[in-house]
C-alpha positions in Angstrom: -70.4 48.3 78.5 -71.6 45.2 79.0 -70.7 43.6 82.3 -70.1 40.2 81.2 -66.3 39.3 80.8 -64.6 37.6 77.9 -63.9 34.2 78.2 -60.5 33.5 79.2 -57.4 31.7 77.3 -57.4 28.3 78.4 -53.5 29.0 79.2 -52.5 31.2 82.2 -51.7 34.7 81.8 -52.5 34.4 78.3 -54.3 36.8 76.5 -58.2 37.8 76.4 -60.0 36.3 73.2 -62.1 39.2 72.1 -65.7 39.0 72.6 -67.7 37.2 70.0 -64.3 35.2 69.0 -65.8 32.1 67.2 -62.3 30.0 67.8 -62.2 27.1 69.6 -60.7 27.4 72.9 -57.5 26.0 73.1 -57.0 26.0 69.3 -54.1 27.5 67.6 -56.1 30.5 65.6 -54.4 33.6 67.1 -56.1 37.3 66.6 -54.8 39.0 63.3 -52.4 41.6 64.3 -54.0 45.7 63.9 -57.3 44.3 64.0 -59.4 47.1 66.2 -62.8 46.2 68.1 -65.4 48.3 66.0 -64.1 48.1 62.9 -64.0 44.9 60.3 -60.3 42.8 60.0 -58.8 43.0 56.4 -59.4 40.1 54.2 -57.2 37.2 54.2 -53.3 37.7 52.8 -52.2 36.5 49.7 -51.0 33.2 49.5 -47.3 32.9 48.4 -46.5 30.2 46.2 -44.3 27.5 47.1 -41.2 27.1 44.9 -41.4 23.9 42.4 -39.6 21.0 42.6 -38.1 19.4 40.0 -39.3 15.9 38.8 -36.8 13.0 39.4 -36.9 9.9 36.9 -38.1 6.7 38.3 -35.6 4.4 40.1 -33.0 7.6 41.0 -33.0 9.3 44.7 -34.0 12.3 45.2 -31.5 14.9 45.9 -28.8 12.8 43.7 -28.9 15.4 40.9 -28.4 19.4 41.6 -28.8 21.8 39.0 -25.4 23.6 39.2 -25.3 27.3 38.1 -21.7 28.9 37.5 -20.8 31.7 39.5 -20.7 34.9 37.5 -17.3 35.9 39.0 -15.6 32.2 38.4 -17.0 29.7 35.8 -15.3 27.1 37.9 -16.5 27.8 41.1 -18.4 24.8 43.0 -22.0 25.8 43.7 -23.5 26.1 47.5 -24.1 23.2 49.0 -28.2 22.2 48.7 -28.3 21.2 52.4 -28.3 24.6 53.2 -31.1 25.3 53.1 -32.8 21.6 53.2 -30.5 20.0 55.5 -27.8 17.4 54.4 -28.6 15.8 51.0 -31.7 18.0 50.2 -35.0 17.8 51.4 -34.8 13.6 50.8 -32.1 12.9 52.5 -28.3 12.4 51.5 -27.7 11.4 48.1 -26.5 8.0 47.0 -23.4 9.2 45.5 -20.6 12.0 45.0 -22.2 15.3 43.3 -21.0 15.9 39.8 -17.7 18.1 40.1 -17.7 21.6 38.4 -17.8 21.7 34.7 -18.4 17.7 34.1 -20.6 16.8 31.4 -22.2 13.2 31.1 -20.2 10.8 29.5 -21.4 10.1 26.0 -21.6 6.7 24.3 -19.7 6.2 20.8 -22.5 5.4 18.0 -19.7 3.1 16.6 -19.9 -0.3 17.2 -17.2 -1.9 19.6 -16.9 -5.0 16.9 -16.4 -2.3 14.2 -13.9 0.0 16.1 -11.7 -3.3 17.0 -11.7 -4.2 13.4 -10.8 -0.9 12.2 -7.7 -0.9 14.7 -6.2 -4.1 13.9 -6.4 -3.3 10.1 -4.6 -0.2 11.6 -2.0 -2.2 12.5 -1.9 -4.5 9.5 -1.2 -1.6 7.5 1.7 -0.6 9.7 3.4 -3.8 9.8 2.9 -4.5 6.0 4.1 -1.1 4.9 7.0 -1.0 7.3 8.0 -4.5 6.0 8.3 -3.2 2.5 9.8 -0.7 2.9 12.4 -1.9 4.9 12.6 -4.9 2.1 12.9 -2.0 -0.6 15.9 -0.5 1.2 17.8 -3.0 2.1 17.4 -4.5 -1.2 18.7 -1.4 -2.9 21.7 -1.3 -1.0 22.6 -4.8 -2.2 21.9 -3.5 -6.0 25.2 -2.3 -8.2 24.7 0.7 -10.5 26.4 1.4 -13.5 27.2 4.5 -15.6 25.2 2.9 -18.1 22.5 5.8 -20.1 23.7 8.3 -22.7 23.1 11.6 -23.6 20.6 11.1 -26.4 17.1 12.7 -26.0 14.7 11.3 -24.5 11.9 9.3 -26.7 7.9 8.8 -25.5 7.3 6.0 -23.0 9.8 4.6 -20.8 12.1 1.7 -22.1 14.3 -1.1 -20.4 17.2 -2.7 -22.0 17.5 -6.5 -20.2 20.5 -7.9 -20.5 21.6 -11.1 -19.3 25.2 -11.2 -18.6 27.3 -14.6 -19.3 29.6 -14.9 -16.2 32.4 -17.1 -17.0 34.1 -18.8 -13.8 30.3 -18.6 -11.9 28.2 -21.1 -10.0 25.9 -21.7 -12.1 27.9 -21.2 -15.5 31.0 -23.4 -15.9 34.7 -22.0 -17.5 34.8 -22.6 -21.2 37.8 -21.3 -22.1 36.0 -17.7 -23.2 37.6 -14.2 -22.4 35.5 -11.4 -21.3 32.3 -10.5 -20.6 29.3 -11.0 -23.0 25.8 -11.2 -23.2 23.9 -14.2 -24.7 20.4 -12.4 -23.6 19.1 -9.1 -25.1 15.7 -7.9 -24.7 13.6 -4.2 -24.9 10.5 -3.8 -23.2 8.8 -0.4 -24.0 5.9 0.9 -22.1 4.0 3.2 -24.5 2.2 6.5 -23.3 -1.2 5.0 -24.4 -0.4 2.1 -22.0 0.5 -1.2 -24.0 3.6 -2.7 -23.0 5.8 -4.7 -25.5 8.8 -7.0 -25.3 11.2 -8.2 -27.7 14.1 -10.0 -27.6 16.8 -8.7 -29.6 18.9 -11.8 -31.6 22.8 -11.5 -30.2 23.7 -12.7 -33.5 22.1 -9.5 -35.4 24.6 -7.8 -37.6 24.8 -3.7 -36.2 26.9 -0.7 -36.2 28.8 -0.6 -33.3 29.9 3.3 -32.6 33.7 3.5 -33.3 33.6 -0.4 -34.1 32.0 -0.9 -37.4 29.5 -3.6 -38.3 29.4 -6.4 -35.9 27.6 -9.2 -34.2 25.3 -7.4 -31.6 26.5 -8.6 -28.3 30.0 -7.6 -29.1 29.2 -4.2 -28.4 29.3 -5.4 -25.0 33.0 -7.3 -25.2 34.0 -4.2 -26.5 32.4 -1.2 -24.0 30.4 -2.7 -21.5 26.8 -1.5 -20.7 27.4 1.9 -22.0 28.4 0.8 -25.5 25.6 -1.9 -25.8 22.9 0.9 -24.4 24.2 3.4 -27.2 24.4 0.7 -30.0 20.8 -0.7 -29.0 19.5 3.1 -29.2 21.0 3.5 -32.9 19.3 0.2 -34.2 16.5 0.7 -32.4 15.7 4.5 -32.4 14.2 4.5 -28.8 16.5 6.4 -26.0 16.8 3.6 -22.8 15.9 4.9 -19.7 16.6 2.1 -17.6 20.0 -0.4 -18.3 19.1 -3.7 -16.2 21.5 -6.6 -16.2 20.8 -10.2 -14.9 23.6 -12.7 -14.2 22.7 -16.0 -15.2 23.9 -17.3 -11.9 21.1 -14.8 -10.6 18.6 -16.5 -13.2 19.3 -20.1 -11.1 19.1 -17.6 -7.8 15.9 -16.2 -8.2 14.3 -19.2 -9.7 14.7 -20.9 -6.5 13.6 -18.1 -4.2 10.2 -19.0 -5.5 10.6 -22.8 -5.4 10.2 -23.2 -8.8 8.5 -22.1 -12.9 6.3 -24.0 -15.4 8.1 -24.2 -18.4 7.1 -26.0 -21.8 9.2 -27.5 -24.4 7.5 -29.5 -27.5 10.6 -32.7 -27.7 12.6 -34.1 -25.5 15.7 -32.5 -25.1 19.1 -33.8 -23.8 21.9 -31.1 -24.6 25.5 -31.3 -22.9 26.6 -28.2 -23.4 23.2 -25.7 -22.0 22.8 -29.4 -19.2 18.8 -29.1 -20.4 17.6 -32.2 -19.9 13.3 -31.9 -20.4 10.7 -34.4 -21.9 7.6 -33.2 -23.9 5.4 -30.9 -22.4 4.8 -28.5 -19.8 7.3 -29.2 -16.1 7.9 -27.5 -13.1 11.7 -26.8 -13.2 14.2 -25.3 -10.5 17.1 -22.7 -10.9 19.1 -25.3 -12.5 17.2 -26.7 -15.4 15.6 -22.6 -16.1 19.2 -21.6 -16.5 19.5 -24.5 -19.1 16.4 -23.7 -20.7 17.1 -19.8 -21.3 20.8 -20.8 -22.5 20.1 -23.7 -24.8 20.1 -23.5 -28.1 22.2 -25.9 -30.2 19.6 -28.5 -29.8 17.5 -26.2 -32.1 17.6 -26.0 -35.9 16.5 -22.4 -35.4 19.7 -21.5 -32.9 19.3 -18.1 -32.1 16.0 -17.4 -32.8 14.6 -20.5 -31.1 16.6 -19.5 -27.9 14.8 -16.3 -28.2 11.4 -17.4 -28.0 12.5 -19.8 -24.9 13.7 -16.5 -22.9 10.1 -14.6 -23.6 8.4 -18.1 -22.4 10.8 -17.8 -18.9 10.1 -14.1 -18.4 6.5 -14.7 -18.6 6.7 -17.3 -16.7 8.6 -16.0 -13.5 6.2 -13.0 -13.9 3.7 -15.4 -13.1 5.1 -16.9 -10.0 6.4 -13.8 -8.6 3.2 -12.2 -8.8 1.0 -15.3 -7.5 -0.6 -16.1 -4.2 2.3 -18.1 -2.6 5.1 -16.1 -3.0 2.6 -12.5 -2.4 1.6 -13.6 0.6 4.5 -15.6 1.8 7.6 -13.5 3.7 10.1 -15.5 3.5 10.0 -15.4 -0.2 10.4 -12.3 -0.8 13.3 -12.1 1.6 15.0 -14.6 -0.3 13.9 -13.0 -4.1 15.2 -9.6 -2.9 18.1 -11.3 -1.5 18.6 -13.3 -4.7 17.9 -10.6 -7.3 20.0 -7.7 -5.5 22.8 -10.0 -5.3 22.8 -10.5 -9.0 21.5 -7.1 -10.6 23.6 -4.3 -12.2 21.3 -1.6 -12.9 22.1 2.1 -14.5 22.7 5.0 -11.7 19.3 6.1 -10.6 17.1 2.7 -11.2 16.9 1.3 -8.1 14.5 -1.8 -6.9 11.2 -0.1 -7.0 11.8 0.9 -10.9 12.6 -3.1 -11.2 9.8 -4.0 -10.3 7.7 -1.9 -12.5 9.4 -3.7 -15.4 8.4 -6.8 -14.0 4.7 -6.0 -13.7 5.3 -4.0 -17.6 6.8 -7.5 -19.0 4.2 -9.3 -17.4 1.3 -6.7 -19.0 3.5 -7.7 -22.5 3.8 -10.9 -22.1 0.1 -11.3 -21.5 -0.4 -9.4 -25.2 1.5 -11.8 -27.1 5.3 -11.5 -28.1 6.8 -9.3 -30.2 9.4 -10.5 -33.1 11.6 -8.3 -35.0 11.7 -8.5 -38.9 14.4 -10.0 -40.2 15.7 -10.5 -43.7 18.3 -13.0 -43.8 19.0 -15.2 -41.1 21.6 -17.1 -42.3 23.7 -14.0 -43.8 27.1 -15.2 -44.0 29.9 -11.9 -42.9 33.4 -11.5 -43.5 34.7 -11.8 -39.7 31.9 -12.8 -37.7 30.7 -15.9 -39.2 26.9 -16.3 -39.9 24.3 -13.1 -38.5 21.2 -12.5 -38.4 20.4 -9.7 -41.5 18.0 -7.0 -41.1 16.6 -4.2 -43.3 17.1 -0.7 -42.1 13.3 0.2 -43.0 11.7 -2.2 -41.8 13.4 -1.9 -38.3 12.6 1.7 -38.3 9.0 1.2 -39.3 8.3 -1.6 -36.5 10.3 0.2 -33.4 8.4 3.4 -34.5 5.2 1.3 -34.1 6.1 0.5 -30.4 7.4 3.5 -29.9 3.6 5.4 -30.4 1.7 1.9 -28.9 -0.2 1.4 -32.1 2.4 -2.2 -32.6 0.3 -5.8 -33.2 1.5 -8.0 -30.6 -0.3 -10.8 -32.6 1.2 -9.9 -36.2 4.5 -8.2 -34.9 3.7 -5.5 -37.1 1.9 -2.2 -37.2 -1.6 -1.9 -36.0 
C-alpha cells in the first residue's frame, strides 16, 4: 500500500476523495454511492423526463388557465389547488384572475346578428299588439251585434250564401216619419260564394211579384211586413232555390253610420239630381259623398225613369264602393277607424244566430271579389206587370230564374252577360 495519502476535502472533517478522483477540489461532484475501490462504478442513471408544460397563447399569463379533471367520486368537486405543488398561482406566479368554477364552460357567442335579433323581437311585439287589438275589436264588436232566429230548416245547397237586407227604419236619424206602418225593406240583395271560388251579387227588385208561404203572390218585400226575417229568408230560398246561410240586416241609419266612420265613398251618378223625397242632391260625375248624401243615393229612385231597377244598380255601385274604402290603406292602417266602423256597424246589424262579426266580414271581402267581376242582373219578363192588389211588379219567368240561380249556384254564371257561362 502506497504510503502517500489521499488528498483531503477542502472542508473539515469531510470525507476522503478516493485516490485518483479526477474532481475538482471544492466542487460539488460527490462519490456515487456502492462504488467499491477495485472494481469499475456502474454507468450513469437514466435520465427521467421532466413533465411537459402546456403552451399558453400569446398575451395571457401563465398559470391563468388549469386543466380541471372531475373527481371520480363527485363530478362537481373543485380540483386541488396547482400551487401545491408549484407554489401560489403555479410555477409563474399568481394568476390574473378567479379560476374557472367547477363545471363552467366558456361563454359562447350567438352567430345571429344583434341588428337581426332586435328586429326579430320588435316584430315579436308587433304581432302581439296587432293580434291582441283584433281580437279584442272582434269581441267587443260582437257583443254589440243583435241575432235573429232568422234561417230555416231547408237543406243546405253548395257554396255559402248571404241574404242583405236593408231595413227601412221609420222614426230614425237618418230616415224621417212618413206616415208608413211597420217594418220593410227597400234593399234586397244575394251574394253567393261558389265552391269553385267566384263570388256573385245580385240585387233582388222589392217590387218582384213572389209566393209568399201562407200569403200568396205578393210584392217581395212584403214578406218582410208580414214575418220578419224569417219569412223573407224562406220566401227568398223558394224564388231563388239556394238555402241562406247567413241573414244580414243593415239599417239605413247604419248606412249614414258606417259611411262616416270612414270619412267618406266615391260615388258616380251620370245627371244632376235634386230629389225631395230620397234629399239626393248630386251633379254629373264621380263625388266624394258623406253618410248623408250615400243614404240618399242608395234610397233614391223616383228621379229615375227606371224606378226600381235603377235604384238597384245604385246599391251594387255603393257596396262596391265602401268595399273599397274599407279595405284601403287609410282606414287598414288607421285605429281609430275601425273603432268607429265596428262601433258603427255593430250598432246597426241584425244578423241570424250564429253569424257573428268575423262571418261579416267575409261577406265584405266576397262582395268586394263580386263586385270586382261585374254585376249580376236577374231576368225579368215584364217590368211593368200591372197586379190586382199590389199595383205595378216586376214579372219574372219561373224557368228562367231557375236556370240563372242554378248557374250561380255551380259558379259557371257570366258576370258580364248575366247569364250562363
Amino acid at each position: 500500500m502506497s504510503d502517500q495519502q489521499p488528498p483531503r476535502s477542502p472542508r473539515p472533517g469531510g470525507p476522503r476523495r478516493p485516490a485518483g478522483h479526477r474532481a475538482r477540489a471544492g466542487g460539488s461532484a460527490r462519490p456515487v454511492t456502492g462504488a467499491r475501490r477495485g472494481r469499475s462504478a456502474p454507468g450513469p442513471a437514466d435520465t427521467r423526463a421532466l413533465p411537459r408544460q402546456e403552451q399558453h397563447p400569446p398575451g395571457e399569463p401563465r398559470g391563468g388557465r388549469q386543466r380541471i379533471v372531475p373527481s371520480s367520486r363527485d363530478d362537481h368537486q373543485a380540483p386541488a389547488d396547482a400551487g401545491d405543488a408549484w407554489g401560489p398561482g403555479g410555477p409563474a406566479g399568481p394568476p390574473s384572475g378567479p379560476p374557472p368554477g367547477p363545471g363552467r364552460r366558456p361563454r359562447r357567442r350567438s352567430r345571429i346578428p344583434r341588428p337581426v335579433r332586435l328586429g326579430a323581437t320588435l316584430l315579436a311585439l308587433v304581432l302581439v299588439v296587432v293580434v291582441g287589438w283584433g281580437a279584442g275589436l272582434v269581441l267587443w264588436a260582437d257583443s254589440r251585434i243583435e241575432h235573429v232566429d232568422a234561417l230555416s230548416q231547408a237543406e243546405n245547397t253548395p257554396g255559402t250564401t248571404y241574404l242583405i237586407a236593408g231595413s227601412d227604419r221609420r222614426g230614425g236619424e237618418a230616415v224621417g216619419d212618413d206616415g208608413t206602418e211597420g217594418a220593410r225593406t227597400d234593399t234586397i240583395m244575394l251574394l253567393h260564394k261558389a265552391r269553385n271560388g267566384n263570388s256573385y251579387l245580385v240585387s233582388l227588385p222589392r217590387d218582384t211579384l213572389v209566393d209568399i208561404p201562407d200569403e200568396g203572390g205578393y210584392k217581395l218585400n212584403a214578406a218582410y211586413s208580414f214575418g220578419g226575417a224569417p219569412l223573407l229568408v224562406e220566401t227568398v230560398e223558394d224564388f231563388t232555390g239556394l238555402t241562406i246561410d247567413h241573414y244580414v240586416e243593415i239599417g239605413f241609419d247604419g248606412v249614414s253610420g258606417m259611411v262616416d266612420a270612414v270619412d267618406h265613398v266615391n260615388l258616380c251618378i251620370d245627371q244632376d239630381v235634386e230629389d225631395e223625397k230620397s234629399g239626393l242632391s248630386m251633379t254629373e260625375g264621380c263625388h266624394d259623398v258623406g253618410g248623408e248624401q250615400a243614404l240618399a243615393f242608395v234610397r233614391a229612385r223616383y228621379f229615375d225613369p227606371s224606378a226600381d231597377l235603377g235604384r238597384q244598380q245604385r246599391q251594387q255601385q255603393f257596396i262596391g264602393a265602401l268595399m273599397e274604402r274599407v279595405t284601403s290603406p287609410a282606414v287598414l292602417l288607421n285605429p281609430v277607424r275601425h273603432v268607429k266602423l265596428a262601433g258603427a256597424g255593430s250598432d246597426s246589424l241584425v244578423t241570424s244566430d250564429g253569424t257573428g262579426i268575423i262571418d261579416v266580414s267575409r261577406m265584405a271581402l266576397s262582395a268586394r271579389g263580386a263586385m270586382s267581376n261585374g254585376t249580376m242582373t236577374m231576368p225579368i219578363e215584364n217590368p211593368q206587370f200591372q197586379t190586382e192588389n199590389s199595383g205595378v211588379a216586376i214579372l219574372t219567368d219561373d224557368e228562367d230564374i231557375a236556370d240563372f240561380f242554378g248557374s250561380i249556384e255551380d259558379g259557371s254564371a257570366d258576370p258580364a252577360s248575366g247569364e250562363e257561362g
